[in-house]
C-alpha positions as CSV (number, residue, x, y, z in Angstrom):
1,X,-75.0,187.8,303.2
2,X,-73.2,190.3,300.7
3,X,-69.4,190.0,300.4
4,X,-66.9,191.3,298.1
5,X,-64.7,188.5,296.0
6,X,-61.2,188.8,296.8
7,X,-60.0,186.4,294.6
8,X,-61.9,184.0,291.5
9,X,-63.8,181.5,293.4
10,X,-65.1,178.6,291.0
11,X,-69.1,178.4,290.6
12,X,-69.2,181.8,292.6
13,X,-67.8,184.7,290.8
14,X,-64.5,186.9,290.0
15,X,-62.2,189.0,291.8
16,X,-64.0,192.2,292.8
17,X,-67.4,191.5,292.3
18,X,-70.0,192.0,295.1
19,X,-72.4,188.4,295.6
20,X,-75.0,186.9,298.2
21,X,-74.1,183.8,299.7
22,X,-75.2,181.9,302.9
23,X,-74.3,183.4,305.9
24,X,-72.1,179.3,306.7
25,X,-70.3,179.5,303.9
26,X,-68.6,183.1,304.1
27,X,-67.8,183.4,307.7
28,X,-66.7,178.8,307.6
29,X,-64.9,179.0,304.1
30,X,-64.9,182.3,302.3
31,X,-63.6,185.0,304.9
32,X,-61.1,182.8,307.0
33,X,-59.4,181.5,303.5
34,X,-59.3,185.1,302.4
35,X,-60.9,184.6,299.4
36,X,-63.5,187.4,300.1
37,X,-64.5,190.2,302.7
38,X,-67.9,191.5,304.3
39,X,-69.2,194.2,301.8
40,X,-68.3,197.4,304.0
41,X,-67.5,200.7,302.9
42,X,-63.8,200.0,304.3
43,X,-63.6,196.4,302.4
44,X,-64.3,197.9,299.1
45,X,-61.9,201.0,299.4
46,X,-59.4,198.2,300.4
47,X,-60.8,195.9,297.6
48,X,-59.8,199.0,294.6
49,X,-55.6,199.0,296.1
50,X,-55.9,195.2,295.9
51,X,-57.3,195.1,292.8
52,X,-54.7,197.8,290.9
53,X,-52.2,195.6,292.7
54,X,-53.7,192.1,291.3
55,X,-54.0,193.8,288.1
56,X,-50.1,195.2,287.8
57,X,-48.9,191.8,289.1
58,X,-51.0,189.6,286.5
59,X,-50.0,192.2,283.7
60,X,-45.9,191.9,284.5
61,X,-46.7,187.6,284.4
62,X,-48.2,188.2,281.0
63,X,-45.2,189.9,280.4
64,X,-43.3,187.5,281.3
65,X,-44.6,184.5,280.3
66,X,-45.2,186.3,276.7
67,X,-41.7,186.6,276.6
68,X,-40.9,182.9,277.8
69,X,-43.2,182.0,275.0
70,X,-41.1,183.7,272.2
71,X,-38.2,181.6,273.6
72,X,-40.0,178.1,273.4
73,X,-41.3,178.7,269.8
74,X,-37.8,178.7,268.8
75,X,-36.4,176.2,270.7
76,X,-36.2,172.5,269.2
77,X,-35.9,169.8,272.2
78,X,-34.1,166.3,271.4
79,X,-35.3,163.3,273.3
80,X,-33.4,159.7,272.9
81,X,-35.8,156.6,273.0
82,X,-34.8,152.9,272.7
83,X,-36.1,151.5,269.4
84,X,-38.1,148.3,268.5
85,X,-39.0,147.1,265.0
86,X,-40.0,149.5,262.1
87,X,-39.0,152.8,264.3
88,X,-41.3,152.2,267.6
89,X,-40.4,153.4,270.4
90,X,-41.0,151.3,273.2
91,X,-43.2,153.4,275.5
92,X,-43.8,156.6,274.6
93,X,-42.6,160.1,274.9
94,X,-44.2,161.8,278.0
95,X,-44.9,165.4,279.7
96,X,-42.2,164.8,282.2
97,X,-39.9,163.6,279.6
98,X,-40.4,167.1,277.6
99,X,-40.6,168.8,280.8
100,X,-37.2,167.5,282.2
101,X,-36.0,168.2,279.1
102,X,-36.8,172.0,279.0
103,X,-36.2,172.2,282.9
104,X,-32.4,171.0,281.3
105,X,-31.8,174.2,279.1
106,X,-33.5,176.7,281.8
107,X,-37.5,176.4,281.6
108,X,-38.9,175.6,284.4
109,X,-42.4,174.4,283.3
110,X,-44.3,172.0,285.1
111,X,-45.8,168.9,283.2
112,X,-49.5,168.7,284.0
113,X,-48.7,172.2,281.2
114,X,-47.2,170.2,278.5
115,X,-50.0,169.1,276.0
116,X,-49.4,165.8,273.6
117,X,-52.5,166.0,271.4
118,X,-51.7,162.7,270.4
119,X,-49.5,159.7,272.0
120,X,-45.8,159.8,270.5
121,X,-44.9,156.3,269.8
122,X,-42.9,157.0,266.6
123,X,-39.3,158.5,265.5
124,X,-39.9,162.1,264.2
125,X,-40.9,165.6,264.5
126,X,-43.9,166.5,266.9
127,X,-45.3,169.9,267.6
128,X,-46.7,169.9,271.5
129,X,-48.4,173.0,273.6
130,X,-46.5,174.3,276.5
131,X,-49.5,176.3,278.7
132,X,-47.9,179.4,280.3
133,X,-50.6,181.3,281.5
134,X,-54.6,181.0,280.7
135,X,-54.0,182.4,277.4
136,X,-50.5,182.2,276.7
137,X,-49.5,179.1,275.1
138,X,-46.3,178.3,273.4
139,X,-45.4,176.1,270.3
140,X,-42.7,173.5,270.9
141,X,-41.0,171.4,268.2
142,X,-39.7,167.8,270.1
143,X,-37.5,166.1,268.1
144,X,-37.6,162.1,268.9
145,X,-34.4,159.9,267.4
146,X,-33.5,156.7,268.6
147,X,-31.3,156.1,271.4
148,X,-27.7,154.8,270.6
């Protein structure tokens, strides 16, 4: 059976494109989650308008998130920890610490974006990702002191 991707379906293809799949799987999954229509003449007119529409809505997020990016690469976040011997923290500094953090000064960011490359067990200066869009990703400087 030939539909007519509405949205990107994993495994299957993207938005737009025209693919065969069992007959079970459209009309059970596909069709009644609205994630594709049958391959008419009438579903691809109405897949072009959805399209320009997808495509305008995705290019003012780029936008935006481009623009939310500038801001985060110049913003330096603070974070407290309690201190052990020889500046360890005890714990470490998390996503939902950072993203708490940045949710505090007006970024709403949610922490399964944040990347650590590496586990922040120490007093001092770490750089860490902030994931705004698929290819829009933001430098952050966190700044860890110990807590007084």
């Amino acid at each position: 059976m030939k539909i007519i991707l509405r949205q990107d379906v994993e495994n299957l293809g993207n938005i737009g494109e025209i693919v065969t799949v069992k007959a079970g799987f459209a009309r059970n999954y596909l069709i009644p989650n609205q994630l594709a229509y049958f391959a008419t003449d009438g579903a691809i007119r109405a897949l072009e308008t959805e399209k320009k529409q997808y495509e305008a809505r995705m290019a003012k997020a780029r936008q935006e998130s481009e623009a939310t990016a500038a801001q985060l690469s110049e913003l330096q976040i603070t974070i407290s920890m309690p201190v052990g011997e020889e500046g360890r923290l005890f714990g470490s500094v998390t996503a939902p610490m950072i993203a708490q953090e940045l949710e505090l000064r007006g970024f709403r960011v949610d922490k399964r974006n944040i990347t650590i490359d590496e586990p922040i067990k120490t007093l001092g200066i770490f750089d860490v990702k902030v994931k705004l869009m698929t290819d829009v990703v933001a430098p952050l400087k966190v700044w860890v002191i110990a807590q007084d």
